[in-house]
C-alpha positions in Angstrom: 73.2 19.3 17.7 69.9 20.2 18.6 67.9 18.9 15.6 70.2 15.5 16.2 68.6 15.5 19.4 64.8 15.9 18.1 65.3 13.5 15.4 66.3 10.7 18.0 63.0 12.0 20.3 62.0 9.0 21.5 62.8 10.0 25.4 60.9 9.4 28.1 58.5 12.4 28.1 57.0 13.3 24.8 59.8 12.0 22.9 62.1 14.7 24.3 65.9 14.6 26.1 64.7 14.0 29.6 67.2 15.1 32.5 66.7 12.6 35.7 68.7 13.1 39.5 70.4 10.9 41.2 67.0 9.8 42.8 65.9 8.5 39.2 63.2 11.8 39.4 62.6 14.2 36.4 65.0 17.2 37.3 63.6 20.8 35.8 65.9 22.9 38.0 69.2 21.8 39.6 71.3 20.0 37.4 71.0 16.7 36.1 72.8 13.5 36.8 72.4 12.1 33.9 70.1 12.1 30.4 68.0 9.6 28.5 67.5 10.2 24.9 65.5 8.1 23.0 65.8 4.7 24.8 69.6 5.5 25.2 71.2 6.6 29.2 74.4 8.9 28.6 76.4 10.2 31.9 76.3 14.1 32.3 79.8 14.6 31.0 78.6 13.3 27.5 77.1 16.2 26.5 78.8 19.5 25.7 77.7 22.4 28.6 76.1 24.0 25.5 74.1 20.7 24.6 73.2 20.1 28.4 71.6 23.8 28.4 70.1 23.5 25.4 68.2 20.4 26.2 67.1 22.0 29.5 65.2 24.6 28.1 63.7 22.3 25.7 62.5 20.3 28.6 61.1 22.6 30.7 59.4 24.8 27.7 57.8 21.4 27.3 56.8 20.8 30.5 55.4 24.3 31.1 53.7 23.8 27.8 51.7 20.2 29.4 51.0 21.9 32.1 49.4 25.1 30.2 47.0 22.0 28.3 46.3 20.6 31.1 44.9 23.1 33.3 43.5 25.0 30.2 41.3 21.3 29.3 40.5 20.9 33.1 38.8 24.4 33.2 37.3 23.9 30.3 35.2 21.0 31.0 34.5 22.7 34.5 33.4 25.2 32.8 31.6 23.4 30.4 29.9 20.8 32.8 26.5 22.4 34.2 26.2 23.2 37.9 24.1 21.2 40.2 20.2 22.1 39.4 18.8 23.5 42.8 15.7 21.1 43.9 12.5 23.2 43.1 9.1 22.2 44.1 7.0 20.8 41.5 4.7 23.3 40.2 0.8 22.5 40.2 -1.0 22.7 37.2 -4.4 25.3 36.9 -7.2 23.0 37.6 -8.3 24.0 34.2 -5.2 22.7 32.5 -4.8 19.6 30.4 -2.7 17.5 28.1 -5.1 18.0 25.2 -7.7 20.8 23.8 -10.7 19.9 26.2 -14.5 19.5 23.6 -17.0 18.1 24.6 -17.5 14.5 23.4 -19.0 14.1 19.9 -23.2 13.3 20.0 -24.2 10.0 19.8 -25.2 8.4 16.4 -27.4 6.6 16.0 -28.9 7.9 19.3 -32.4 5.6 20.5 -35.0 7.8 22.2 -37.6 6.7 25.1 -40.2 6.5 22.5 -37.9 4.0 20.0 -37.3 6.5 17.7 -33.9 6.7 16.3 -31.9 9.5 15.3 -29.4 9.9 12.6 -26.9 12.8 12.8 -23.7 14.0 10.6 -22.1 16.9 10.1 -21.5 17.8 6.7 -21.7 21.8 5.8 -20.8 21.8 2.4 -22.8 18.6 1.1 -25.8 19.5 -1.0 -28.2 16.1 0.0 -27.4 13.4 2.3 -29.7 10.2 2.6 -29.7 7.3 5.3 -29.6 4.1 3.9 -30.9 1.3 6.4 -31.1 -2.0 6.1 -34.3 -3.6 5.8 -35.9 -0.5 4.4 -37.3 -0.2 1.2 -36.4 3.2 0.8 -33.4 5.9 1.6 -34.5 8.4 4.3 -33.7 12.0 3.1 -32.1 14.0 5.7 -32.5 17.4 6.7 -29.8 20.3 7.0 -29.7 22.4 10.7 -28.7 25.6 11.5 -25.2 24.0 12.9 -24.7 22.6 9.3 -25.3 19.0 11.1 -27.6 16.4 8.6 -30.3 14.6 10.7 -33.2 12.4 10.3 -35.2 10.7 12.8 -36.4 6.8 11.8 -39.4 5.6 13.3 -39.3 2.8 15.9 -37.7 -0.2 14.8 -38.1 -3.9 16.3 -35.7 -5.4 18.1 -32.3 -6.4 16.2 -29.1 -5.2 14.8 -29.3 -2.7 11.9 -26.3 -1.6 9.5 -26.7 1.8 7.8 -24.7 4.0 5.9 -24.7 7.8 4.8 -25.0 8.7 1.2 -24.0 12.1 0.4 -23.8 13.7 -2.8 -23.8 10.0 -4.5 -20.8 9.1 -2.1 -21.0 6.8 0.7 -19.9 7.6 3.4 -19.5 5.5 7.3 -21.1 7.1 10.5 -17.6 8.9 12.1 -19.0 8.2 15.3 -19.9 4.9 15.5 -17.1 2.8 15.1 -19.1 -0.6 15.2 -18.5 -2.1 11.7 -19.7 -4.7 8.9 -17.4 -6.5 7.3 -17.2 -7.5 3.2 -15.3 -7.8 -0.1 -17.1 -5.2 -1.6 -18.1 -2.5 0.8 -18.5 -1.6 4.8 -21.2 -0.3 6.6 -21.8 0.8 10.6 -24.2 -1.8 12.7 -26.4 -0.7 15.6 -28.5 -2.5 18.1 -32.3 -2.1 18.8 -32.5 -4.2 22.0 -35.5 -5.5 22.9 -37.3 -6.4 26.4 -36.6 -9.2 27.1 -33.3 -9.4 25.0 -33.8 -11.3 22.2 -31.6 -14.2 21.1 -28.6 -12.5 19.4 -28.2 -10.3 22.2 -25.5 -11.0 24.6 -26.6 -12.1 27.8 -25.2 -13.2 31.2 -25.0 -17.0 30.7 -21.9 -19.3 30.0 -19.9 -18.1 26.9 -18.3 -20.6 24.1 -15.3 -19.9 22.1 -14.2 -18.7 18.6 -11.4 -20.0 17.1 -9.7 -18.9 13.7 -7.9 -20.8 11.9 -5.8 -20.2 8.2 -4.7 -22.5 5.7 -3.6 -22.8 2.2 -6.3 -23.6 0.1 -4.9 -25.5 -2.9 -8.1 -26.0 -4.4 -9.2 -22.1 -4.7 -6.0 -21.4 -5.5 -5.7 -18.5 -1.9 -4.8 -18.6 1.8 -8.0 -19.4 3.3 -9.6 -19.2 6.5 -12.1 -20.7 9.0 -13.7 -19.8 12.1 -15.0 -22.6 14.5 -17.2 -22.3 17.6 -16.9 -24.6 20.4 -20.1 -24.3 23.3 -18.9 -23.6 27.1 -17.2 -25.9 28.9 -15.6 -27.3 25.8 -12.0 -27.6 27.1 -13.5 -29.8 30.5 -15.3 -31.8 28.1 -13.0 -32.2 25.3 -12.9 -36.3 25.6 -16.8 -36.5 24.2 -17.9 -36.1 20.6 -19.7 -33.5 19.5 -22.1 -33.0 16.8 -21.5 -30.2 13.6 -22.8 -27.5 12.1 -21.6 -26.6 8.8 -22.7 -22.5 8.8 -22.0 -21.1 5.3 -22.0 -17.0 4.9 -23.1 -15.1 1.9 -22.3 -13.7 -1.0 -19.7 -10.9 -0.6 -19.4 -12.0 3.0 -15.9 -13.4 4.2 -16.1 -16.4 7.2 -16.5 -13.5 9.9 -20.2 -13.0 8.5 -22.0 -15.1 10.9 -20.5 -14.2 14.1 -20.1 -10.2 13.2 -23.4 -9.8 11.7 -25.2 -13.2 11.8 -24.2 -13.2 16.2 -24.2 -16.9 15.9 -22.1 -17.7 19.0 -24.3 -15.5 20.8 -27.3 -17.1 19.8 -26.1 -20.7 20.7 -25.0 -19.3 24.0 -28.1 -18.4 24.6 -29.9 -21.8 23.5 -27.7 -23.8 24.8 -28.5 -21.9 28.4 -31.5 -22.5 27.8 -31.8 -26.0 26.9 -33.3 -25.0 23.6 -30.4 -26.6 21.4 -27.7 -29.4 22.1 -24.5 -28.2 22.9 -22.6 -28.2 19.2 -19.2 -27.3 17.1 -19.9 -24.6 14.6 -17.6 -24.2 11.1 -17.6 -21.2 9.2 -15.5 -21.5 6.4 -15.0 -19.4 3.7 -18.1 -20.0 0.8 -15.8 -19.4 -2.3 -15.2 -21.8 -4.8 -13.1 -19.5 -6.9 -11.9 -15.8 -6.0 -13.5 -14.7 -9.8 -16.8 -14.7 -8.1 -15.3 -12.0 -5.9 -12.7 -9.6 -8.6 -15.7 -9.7 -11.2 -18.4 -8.4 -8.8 -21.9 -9.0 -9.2 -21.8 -9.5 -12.9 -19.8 -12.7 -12.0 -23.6 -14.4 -11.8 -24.4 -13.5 -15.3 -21.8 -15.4 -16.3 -23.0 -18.9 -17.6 -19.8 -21.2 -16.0 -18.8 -19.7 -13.2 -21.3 -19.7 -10.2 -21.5 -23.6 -11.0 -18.0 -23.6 -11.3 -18.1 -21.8 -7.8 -20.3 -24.1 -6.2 -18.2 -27.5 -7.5 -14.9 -25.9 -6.1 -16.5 -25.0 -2.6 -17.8 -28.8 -2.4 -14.3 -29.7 -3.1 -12.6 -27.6 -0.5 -15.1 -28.1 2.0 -15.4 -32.2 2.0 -11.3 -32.4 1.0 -9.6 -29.5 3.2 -11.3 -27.8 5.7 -13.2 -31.0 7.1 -10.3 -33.1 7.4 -8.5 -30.5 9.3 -11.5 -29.8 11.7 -12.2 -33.6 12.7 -8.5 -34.2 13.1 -9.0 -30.8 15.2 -11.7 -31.2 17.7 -13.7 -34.3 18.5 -16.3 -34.1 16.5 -18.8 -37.1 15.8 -18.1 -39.3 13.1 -22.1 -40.2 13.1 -24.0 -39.0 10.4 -26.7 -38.1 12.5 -24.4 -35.6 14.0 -24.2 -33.8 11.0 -25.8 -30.5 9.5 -25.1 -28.1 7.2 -27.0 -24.4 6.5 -26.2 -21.2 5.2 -27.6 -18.0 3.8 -28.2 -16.4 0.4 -25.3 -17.9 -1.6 -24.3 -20.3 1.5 -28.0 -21.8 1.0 -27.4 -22.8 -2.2 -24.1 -24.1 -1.3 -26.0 -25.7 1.7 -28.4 -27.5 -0.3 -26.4 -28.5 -3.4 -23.6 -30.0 -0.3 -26.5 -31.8 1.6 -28.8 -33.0 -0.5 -26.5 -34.4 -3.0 -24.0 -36.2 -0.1 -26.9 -37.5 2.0 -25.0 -40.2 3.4 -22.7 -37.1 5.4 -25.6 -34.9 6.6 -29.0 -35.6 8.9 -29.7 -32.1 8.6 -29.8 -29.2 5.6 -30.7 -25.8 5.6 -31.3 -22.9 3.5 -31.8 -19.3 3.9 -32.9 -17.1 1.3 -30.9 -19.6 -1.2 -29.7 -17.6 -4.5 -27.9 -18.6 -7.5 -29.9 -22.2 -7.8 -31.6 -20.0 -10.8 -35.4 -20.8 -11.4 -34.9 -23.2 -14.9 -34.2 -27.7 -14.8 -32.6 -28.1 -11.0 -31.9 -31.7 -12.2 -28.4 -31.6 -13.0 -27.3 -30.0 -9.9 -29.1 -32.7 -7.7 -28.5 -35.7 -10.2 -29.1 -38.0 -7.2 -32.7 -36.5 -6.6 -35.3 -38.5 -8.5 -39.0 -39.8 -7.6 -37.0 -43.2 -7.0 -34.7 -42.1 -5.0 -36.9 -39.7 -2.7 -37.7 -42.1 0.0 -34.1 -43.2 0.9 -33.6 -39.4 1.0 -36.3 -38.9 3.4 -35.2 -41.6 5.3 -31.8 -40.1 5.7 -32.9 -36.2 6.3 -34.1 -35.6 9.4 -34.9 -31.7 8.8 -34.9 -29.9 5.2 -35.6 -26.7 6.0 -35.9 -24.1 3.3 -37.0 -20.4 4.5 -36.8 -16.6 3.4 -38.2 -13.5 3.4 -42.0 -12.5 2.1 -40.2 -9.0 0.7 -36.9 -11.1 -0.6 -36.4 -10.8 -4.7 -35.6 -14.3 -4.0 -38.9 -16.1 -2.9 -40.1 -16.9 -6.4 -37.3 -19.0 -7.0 -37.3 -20.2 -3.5 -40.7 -21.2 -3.9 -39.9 -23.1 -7.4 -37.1 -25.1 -6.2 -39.4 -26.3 -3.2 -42.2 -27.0 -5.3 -39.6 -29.3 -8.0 -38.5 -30.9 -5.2 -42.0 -31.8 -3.4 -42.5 -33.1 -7.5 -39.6 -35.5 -6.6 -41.2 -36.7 -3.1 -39.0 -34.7 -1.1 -40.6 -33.0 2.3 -38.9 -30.3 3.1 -40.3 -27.6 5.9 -40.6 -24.4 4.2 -41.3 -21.2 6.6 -41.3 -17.7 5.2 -40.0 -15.2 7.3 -41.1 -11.7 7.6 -38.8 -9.5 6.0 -36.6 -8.6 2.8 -32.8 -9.8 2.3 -31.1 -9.4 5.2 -29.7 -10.3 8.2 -32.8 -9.6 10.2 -34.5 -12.7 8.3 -31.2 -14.8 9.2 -30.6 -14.6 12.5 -33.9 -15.3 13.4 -34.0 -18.4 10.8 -30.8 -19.9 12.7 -32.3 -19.1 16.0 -35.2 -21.4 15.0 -33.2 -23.5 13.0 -30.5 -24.6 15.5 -32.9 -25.8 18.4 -34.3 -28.7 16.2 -30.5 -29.9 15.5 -29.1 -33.3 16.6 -32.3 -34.0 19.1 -33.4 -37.5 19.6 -36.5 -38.6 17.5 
């Protein structure tokens, strides 16, 4: 009887016979009224006395058996469950404490002295030479080893202008770890450091109304990459945005990427500072990306020794240039659609690519300007400049209101510089030449566009 009776448990509590009193209350001690089983309801007299008793203890063994759990799960969990924390007062730290190792901060490098001296420091113990390589000097400066294992050198005064270095030790270069001011190129970077001068000169920034960068990508279908562009606009573009303005066309260098002439070159700094002064008209500035094909770039400087490709280059920069990235600037920002509102320069490769882009579309540009040009070569200039002949040379003039061709008296490149101007006074062509003081470098450019920009777009 009693395993019928747990094979129909399906009762009220826990599937077990359940007694219930006449009040229709679980009974566990006085006799019951009456039973459920399962879902079934039978009278008291159903059941034999035997069966009633049987079921009784099986009801309350289960019901002191729930009760057991339950308290033994309750004191668990208050056991389990922490006690309230008592409130303690927050405890001061030791005035010498703090979240990180306290040093003293790292020495300055390059550090400028009261007397214009410079000096280099870097600590390398276990280096066996180190050199300073500066830019603009003909020679690295060897540096001497201290008694803290800390490489120094001290570089005599310098003139006023932004320098980029690097270390070279043990045939390794290596970038100043504390100086986190960097140049940017394809093929290697280098720290930069300011000489400032008194006054400041013009690519120093200084407290006069600020123009804007902008940088814009695109995909280049002509070179083949996803290319890029930086434009500067002069201050208080946005409140003037209804007027035309003229354009600059500023081309970088080679192994330079579009950031070159506002990183290095401080371009928007130095047409701040012209504009504030009245010195130059207030101007858009493009800096695209100089690369006709990205083999100039994977093949490294043996990609000019190649007989096809640095032409190649130049023809595939003209294309991008007057087909993509001009399009997308005038449609843009307002710029002028005179052609007296026009200029193009550059630097190094960019003055190639300034000249070869000017002077053979003179009907888009007033104004053309080269900086230490390279990669023209020094042989017959005539089939790059087909449109450049002794009949043609007055129209030209006509049209150009400045050719300006400059570069440094130390550049490798002022021979051929001074060829290509010579061909094309041959061809009646009047360009202003100027020869800067100085090698390669940025030095010579920044202080070619500072002259440069102040005779753009100005009335005859």
């Amino acid at each position: 009887m009693t395993d019928s009776i747990q094979l129909q448990s399906a009762g009220t509590i826990g599937g077990w016979a359940c007694p219930v009193n006449p009040a229709g209350r679980h009974a566990l001690h006085s006799r019951p009224e009456s039973w459920f089983v399962g879902d079934v309801h039978y009278p008291r007299n159903h059941f034999h006395p035997l069966e009633e008793r049987l079921m009784s203890r099986s009801f309350r063994a289960f019901s002191r058996s729930t009760v057991l759990c339950v308290v033994a799960v309750t004191a668990f969990c208050l056991g389990m469950w922490p006690p309230p924390a008592k409130a303690q007062p927050a405890a001061r730290p030791a005035a010498s404490e703090a979240p990180v190792p306290l040093a003293p901060a790292p020495p300055k490098s390059p550090q400028l002295q009261p007397d214009g001296t410079i000096i280099f420091r870097l600590a390398m113990p276990n280096a066996a030479k180190v050199e300073l390589h500066l830019e603009g000097a003909a020679h690295p400066f060897p540096m001497a080893k201290g008694a803290d294992a800390v490489w120094s050198v001290t570089v005599p005064k310098l003139a006023p202008q932004y320098y980029s270095y690097t270390f070279d030790v043990d045939g390794t270069a290596l970038l100043d770890p504390h100086n986190v001011t960097i140049k940017p190129s394809f093929f290697n970077t280098q720290n930069v450091f300011l000489v400032p001068g008194q006054p400041p000169m013009p690519w120093e920034p200084s407290n006069v109304p600020h123009g804007a960068l902008h940088h814009h990508y695109y995909r280049s279908n002509i070179v083949g990459i996803n290319s890029e562009y930086y434009v500067y606009t002069p201050p208080n573009f946005e409140s003037r945005r209804n007027q035309k303005y003229p354009v600059l066309y500023l081309l970088h260098g080679y192994s330079d990427d579009p950031s070159a002439w506002t990183s290095m070159g401080k371009a928007n700094v130095i047409l701040d500072n012209l504009i504030a002064q009245g010195k130059a008209v207030p101007m858009i500035v493009v800096m695209p990306l100089g690369y006709g094909t990205m083999d100039m770039i994977t093949r490294g400087w043996i990609a000019w020794r190649d007989p096809e490709l640095p032409g190649r280059n130049f023809t595939k920069f003209t294309d991008a240039l007057f087909q993509e990235v001009m399009p997308r600037v005038k449609q843009q920002y307002p710029i002028s659609d005179k052609r007296e509102e026009h200029a193009v320069a550059g630097l190094s490769m960019g003055g190639s690519e300034s000249l070869l882009v000017g002077l053979n579309h003179a009907g888009d540009f007033a104004y053309v300007g080269s900086f230490s040009a390279g990669g023209l070569g020094e042989g017959d200039y005539g089939p790059s400049f087909p449109g450049i002949t002794a009949r043609s040379a007055a129209e030209i003039n006509a049209k150009l209101r400045v050719l300006w061709i400059a570069c440094g008296t130390e550049d490798g490149l002022l021979a051929a510089n001074q060829k290509f101007i010579a061909w094309l006074k041959e061809k009646g062509l009047q360009p202003i030449t100027i020869q800067t003081p100085g090698m390669h470098a940025w030095m010579v450019w920044r202080d070619n566009l500072a002259n440069f920009a102040p005779l753009l777009f100005q009335s005859k």
